[in-house]
C-alpha positions as MATLAB code, in Angstrom:
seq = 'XXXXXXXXXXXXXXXXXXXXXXXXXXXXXXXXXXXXXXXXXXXXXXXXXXXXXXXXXXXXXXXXXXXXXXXXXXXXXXXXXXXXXXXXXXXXXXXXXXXXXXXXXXXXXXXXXXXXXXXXXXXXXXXXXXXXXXXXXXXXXXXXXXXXXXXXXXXXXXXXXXXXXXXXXXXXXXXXXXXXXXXXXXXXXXXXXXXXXXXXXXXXXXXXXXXXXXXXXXXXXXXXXXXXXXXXXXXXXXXXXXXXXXXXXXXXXXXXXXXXXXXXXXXXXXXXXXXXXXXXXXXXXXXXXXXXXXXXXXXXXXXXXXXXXXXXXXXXXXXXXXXXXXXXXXXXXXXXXXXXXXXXXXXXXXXXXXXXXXXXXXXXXXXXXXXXXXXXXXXXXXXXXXXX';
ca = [
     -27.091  -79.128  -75.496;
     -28.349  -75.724  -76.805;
     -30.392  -74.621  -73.485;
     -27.301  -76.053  -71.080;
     -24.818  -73.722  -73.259;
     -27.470  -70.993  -72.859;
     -27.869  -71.611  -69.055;
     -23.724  -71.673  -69.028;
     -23.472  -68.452  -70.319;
     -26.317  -66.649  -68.295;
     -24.114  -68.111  -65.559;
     -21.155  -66.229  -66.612;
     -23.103  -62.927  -67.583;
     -24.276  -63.363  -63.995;
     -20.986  -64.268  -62.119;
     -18.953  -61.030  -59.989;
     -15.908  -61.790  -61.737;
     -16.669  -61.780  -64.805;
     -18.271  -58.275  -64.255;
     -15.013  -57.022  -61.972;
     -13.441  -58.144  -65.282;
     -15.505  -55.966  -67.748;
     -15.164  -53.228  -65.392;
     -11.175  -53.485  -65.252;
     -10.681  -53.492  -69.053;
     -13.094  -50.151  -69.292;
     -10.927  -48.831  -66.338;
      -7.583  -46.735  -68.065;
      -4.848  -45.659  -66.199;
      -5.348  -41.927  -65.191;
      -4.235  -39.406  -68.192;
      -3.595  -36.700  -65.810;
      -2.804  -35.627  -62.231;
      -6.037  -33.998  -61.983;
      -7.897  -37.421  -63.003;
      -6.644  -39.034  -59.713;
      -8.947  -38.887  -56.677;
      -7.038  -40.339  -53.711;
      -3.077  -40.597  -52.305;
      -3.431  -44.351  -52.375;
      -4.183  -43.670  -56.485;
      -0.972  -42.053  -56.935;
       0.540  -45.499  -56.332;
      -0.878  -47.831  -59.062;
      -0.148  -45.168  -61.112;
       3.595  -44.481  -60.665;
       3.693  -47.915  -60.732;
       3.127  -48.195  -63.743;
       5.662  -46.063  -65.381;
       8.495  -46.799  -62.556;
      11.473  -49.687  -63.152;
      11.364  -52.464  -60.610;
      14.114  -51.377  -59.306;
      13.166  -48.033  -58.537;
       9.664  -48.960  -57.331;
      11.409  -51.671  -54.869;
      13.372  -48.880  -53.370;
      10.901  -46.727  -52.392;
       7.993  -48.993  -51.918;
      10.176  -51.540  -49.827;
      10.950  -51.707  -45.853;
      13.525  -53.724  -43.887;
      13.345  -57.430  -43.575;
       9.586  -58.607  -43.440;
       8.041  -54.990  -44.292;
       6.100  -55.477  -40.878;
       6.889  -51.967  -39.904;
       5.814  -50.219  -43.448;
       2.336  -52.407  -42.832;
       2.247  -50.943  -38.896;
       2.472  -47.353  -40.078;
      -1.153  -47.502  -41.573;
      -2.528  -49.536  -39.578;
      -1.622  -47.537  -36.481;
      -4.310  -44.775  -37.665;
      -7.191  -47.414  -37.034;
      -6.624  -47.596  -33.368;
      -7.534  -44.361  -33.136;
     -10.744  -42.766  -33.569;
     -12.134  -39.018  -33.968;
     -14.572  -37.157  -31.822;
     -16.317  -34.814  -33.551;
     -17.935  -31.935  -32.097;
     -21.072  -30.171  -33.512;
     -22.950  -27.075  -34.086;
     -19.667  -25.238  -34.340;
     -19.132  -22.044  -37.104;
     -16.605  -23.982  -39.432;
     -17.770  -21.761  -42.552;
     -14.254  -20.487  -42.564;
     -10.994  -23.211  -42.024;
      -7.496  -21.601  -41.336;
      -4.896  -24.444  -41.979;
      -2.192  -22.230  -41.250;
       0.890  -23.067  -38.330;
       3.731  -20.785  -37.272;
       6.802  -22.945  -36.812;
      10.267  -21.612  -36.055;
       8.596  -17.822  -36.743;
       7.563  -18.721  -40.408;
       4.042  -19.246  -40.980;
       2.805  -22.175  -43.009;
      -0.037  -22.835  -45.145;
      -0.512  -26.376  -43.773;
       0.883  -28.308  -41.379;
       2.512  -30.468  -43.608;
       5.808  -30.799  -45.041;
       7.587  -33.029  -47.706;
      10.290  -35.917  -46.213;
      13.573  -36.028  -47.267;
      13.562  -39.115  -49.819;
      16.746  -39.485  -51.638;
      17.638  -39.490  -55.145;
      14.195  -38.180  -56.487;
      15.498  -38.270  -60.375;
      15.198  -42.036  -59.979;
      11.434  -41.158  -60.186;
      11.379  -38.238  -62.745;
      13.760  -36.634  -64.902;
      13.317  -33.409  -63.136;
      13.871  -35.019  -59.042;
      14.162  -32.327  -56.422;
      13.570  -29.350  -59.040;
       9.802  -30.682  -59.708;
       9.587  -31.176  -56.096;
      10.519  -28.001  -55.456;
       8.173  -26.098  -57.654;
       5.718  -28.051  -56.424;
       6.183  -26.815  -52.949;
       6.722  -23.121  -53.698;
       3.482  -23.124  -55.410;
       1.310  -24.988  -52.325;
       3.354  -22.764  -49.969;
       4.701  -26.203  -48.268;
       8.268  -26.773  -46.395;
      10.147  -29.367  -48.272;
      13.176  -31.461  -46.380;
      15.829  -32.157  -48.844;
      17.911  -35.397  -48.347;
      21.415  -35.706  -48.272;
      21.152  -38.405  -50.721;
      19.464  -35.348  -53.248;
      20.293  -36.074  -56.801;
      20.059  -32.355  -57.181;
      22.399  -29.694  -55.314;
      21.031  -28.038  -52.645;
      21.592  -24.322  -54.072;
      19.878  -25.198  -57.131;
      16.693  -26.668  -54.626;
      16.814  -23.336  -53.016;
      16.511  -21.162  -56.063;
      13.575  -23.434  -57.765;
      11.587  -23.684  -54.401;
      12.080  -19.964  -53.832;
      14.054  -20.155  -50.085;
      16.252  -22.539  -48.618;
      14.847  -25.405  -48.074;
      15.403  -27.640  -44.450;
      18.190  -30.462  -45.072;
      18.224  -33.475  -43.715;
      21.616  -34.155  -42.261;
      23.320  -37.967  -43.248;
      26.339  -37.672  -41.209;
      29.727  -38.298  -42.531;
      31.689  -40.833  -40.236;
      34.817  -38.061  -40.357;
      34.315  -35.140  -38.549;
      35.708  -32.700  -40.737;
      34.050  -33.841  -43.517;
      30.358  -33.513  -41.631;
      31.866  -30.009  -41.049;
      32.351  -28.792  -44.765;
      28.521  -30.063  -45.857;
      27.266  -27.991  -42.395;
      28.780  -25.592  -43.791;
      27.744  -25.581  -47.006;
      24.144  -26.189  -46.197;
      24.528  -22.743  -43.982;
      25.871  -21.017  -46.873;
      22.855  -22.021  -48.804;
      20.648  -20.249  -46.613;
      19.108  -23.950  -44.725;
      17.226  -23.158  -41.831;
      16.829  -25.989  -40.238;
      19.160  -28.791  -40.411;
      17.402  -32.183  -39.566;
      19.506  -35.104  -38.381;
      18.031  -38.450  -39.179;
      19.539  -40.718  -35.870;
      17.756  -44.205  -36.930;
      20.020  -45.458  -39.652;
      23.385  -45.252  -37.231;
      23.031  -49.375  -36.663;
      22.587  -49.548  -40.429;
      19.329  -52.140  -42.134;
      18.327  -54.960  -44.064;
      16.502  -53.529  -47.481;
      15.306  -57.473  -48.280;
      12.486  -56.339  -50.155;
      14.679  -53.533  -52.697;
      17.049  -55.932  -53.319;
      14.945  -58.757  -54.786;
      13.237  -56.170  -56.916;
      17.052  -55.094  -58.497;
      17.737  -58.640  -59.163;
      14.468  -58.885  -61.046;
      14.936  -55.543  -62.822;
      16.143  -55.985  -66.352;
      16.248  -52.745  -67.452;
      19.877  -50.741  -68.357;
      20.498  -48.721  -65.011;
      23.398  -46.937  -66.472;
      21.094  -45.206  -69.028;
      20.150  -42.573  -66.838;
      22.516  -43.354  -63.602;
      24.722  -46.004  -62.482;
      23.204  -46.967  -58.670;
      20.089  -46.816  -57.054;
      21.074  -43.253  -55.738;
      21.706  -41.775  -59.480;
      25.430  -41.117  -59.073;
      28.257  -43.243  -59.874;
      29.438  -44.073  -56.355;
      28.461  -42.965  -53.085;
      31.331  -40.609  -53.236;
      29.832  -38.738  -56.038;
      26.482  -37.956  -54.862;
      26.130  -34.623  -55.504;
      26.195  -33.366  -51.717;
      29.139  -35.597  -50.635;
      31.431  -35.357  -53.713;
      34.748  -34.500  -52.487;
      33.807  -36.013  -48.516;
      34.216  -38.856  -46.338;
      31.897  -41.097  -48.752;
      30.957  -43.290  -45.487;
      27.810  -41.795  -43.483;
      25.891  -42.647  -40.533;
      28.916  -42.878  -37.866;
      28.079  -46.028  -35.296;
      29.896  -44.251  -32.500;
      27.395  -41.430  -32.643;
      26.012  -40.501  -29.366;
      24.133  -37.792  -27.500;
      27.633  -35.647  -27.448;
      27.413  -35.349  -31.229;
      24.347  -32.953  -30.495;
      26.251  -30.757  -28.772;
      29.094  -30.768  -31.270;
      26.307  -29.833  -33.888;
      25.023  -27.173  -31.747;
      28.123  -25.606  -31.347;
      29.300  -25.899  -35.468;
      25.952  -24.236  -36.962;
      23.301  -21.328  -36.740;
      20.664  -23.581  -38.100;
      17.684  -24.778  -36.030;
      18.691  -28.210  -34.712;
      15.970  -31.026  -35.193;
      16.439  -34.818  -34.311;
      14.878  -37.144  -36.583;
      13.973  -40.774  -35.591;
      12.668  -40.657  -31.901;
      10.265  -43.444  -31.037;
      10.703  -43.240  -27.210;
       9.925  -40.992  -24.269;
      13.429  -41.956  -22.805;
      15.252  -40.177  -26.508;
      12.437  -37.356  -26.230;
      13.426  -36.094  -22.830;
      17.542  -36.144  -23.883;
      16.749  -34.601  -26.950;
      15.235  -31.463  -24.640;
      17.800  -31.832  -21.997;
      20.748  -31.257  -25.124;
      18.824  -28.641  -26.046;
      17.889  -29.671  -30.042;
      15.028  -27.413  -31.475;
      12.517  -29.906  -32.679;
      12.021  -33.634  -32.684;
      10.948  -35.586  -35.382;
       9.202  -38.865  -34.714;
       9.939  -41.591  -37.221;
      10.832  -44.904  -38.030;
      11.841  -44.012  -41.570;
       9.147  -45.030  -43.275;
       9.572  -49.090  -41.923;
      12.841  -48.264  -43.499;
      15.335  -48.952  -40.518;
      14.056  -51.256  -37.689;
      11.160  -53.983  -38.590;
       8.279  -55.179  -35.927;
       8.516  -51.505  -34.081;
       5.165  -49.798  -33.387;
       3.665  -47.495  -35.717;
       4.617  -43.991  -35.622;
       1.382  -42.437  -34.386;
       0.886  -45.354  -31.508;
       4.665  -43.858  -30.576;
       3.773  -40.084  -30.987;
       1.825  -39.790  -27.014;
       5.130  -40.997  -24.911;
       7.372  -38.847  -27.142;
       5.414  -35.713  -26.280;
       5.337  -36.743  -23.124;
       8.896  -37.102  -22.714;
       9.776  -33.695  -24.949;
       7.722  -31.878  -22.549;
       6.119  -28.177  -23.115;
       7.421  -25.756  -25.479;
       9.425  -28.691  -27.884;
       7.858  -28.842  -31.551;
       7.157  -32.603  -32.181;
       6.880  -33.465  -35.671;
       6.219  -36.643  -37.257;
       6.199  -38.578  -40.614;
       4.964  -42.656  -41.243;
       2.021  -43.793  -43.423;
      -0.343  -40.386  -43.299;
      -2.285  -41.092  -46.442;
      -5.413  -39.187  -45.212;
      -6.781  -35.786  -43.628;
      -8.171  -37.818  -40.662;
      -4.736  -39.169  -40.663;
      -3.134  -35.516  -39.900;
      -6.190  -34.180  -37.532;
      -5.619  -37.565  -35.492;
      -1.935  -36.467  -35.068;
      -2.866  -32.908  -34.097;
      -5.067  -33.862  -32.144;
      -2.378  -35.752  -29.697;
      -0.018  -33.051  -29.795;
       1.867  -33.131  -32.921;
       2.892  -29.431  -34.583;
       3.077  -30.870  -38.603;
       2.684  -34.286  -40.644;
       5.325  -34.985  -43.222;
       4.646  -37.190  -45.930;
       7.032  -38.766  -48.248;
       5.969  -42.071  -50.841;
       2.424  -40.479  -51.849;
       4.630  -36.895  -53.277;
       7.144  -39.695  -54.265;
       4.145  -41.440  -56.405;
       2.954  -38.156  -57.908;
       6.646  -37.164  -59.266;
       7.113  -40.944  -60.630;
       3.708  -40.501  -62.356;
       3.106  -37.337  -63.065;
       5.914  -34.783  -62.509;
       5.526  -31.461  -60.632;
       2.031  -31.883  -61.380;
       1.587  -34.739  -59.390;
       3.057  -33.335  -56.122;
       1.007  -30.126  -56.468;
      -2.298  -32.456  -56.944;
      -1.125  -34.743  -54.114;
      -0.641  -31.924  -51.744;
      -3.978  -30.310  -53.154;
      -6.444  -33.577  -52.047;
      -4.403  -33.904  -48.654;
      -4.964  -30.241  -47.506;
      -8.540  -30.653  -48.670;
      -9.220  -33.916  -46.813;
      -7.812  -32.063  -43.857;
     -10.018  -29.299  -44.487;
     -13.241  -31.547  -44.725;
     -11.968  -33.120  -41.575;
     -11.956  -30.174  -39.511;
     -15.073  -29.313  -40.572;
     -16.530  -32.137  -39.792;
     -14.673  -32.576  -36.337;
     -15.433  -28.641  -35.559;
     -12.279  -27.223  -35.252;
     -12.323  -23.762  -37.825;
      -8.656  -23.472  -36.819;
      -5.673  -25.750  -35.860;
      -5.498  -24.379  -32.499;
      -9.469  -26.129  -32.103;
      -7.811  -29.167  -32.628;
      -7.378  -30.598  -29.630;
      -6.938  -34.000  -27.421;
     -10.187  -34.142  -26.946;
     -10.767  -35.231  -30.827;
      -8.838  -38.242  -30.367;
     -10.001  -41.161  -28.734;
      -8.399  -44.914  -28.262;
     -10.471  -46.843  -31.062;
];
């Protein structure tokens, strides 16, 4: 009985999971920002600290979450082509876009209600930002006014443009955003036929927590009506009737660079050029509108095609990694914007996790170029990429 409990044991000392098991209990949650080592980190970690409610509504998609899944999985059916023996002992990350130069071609999505995630939201974001010397896109659905954005990040930030469904009302915030000093104002065009957030919604249910603690919805405001860019407007947004005419009208009402957010198709990239807009953004916000579309990279070729020379293409949708953004580049696209990994950082860390979230993507990018041997963004070219 004594050797077969012996044998049993060295069995056990022996078996995978009981060592996985060991290894978990010695493995603590990071202390701080600087502990963490990649973006997909950043998620356990806010996590951990983040309601269920909260969590669900960033973390979630529309209906199945097929397209959130698509997004990363779009990167593996493409594959780099490095070249060799090139001088890469110096690495210039910087872009001109819109006559401002940039440190990195990347820039921070508009994600709404950041305080949801941190008690200091857009304000940590922001700090963040001015200190990496990166463009952040502030959401209608901010939790945080867009003057006090502007002051903590230094400059007017872009804004991402939620329409009003009245007119005059979509007039006012222009308007205001203008005033603030906005250069850009980004309209996101992929939520006008409105979505199915399955996923959120069973994680609210589940969420026992007291919501009206800190806020009283999901957004941090009362009612839609009192979010802090729309209080006093039309409360509805995202006008069904919208068409290519509203570009125009847009046009005409601001000063601001004009960029279209949510093209997936050649067919929208060549109207967006022929109504004269200043930039396209291609997106499928985040797997958060449509479900079982392609990824945003396997969608990024066609649009360039159809925005034609001289158009600034941007694009946002699962980059996690350097190669991520040099794959991009490489097909044509002028910046990568990111938006759940900074989202992760703030839930887990604060400012401190955006900073060190932007820090190991612009050095993965970095490393990448190196490796590929392109010393400058301009060396990144088609080329690179190849269908994997």
């Amino acid at each position: 009985m004594t050797s077969d409990r012996r044998l049993f044991l060295q069995f056990l000392a022996a078996s995978p999971l009981v060592a996985a098991a060991a290894w978990a209990q010695q493995t603590a949650a990071p202390a701080a920002a600087a502990d963490i080592l990649t973006l997909m980190d950043f998620e356990e970690a806010a996590r951990r600290v983040l309601s269920p409610a909260h969590w669900g509504y960033m973390a979630s998609g529309v209906d199945d979450d097929l397209t959130v899944k698509r997004n990363r999985e779009g990167f593996t059916r493409f594959a780099l082509r490095p070249r060799r023996l090139v001088d890469v002992s110096q690495i210039d990350t910087s872009i001109d876009v819109f006559g401002s130069t940039w440190a990195a071609p990347i820039f921070l999505c508009p994600v709404g209600g950041h305080r949801m995630f941190h008690p200091e939201g857009e304000l940590a974001v922001a700090r963040a930002a001015r200190a990496k010397n990166i463009v952040q896109v502030l959401s209608t659905a901010t939790s945080t006014p867009v003057e006090d954005v502007g002051r903590a990040l230094g400059t007017a930030p872009w804004y991402q443009l939620y329409m009003p469904n009245a007119w005059d009302s979509t007039e006012r915030l222009v308007k205001r955003v203008e005033m603030a000093g906005c250069p850009v104002l980004v309209w996101t065009i992929d939520l006008l036929g409105g979505r199915n957030l399955e996923t959120a919604e069973r994680a609210r249910r589940v969420d026992k927590g007291a919501c009206t603690s800190c806020h009283s919805n999901a957004r941090g405001g009362r009612t839609l009506a009192e979010l802090t860019m729309l209080n006093g407007l039309e409360p509805a947004m995202n006008p069904p009737a919208a068409t290519w005419d509203y570009v125009e009208r847009l046009k005409k009402l601001t000063r601001m660079k004009l960029v279209l957010k949510g093209i997936e198709t050649r067919e929208d990239a060549r109207l967006a050029r022929e109504h004269g807009v200043d930039g396209i953004v291609v997106s499928n916000h985040g797997g958060r509108a449509l479900d079982t579309n392609r990824s945003t990279i396997e969608a990024l070729s066609e649009v360039i095609d159809g925005a034609g020379s001289g158009l600034p293409v941007f694009i946002d949708g699962g980059f996690r990694r350097g190669t991520d953004i040099v794959k991009a580049l490489a097909m044509g696209a002028r910046a990568v914007g990111i938006g759940r990994p900074y989202v992760w950082g703030l839930g887990a860390f604060g400012q401190q996790g955006v900073e060190r979230v932007l820090d190991i993507l612009r050095a993965e990018l970095q490393l990448t170029m190196r490796q590929c041997g392109a010393p400058s963004i301009a060396r990144i070219t088609r080329a690179m990429v190849a269908v994997a």
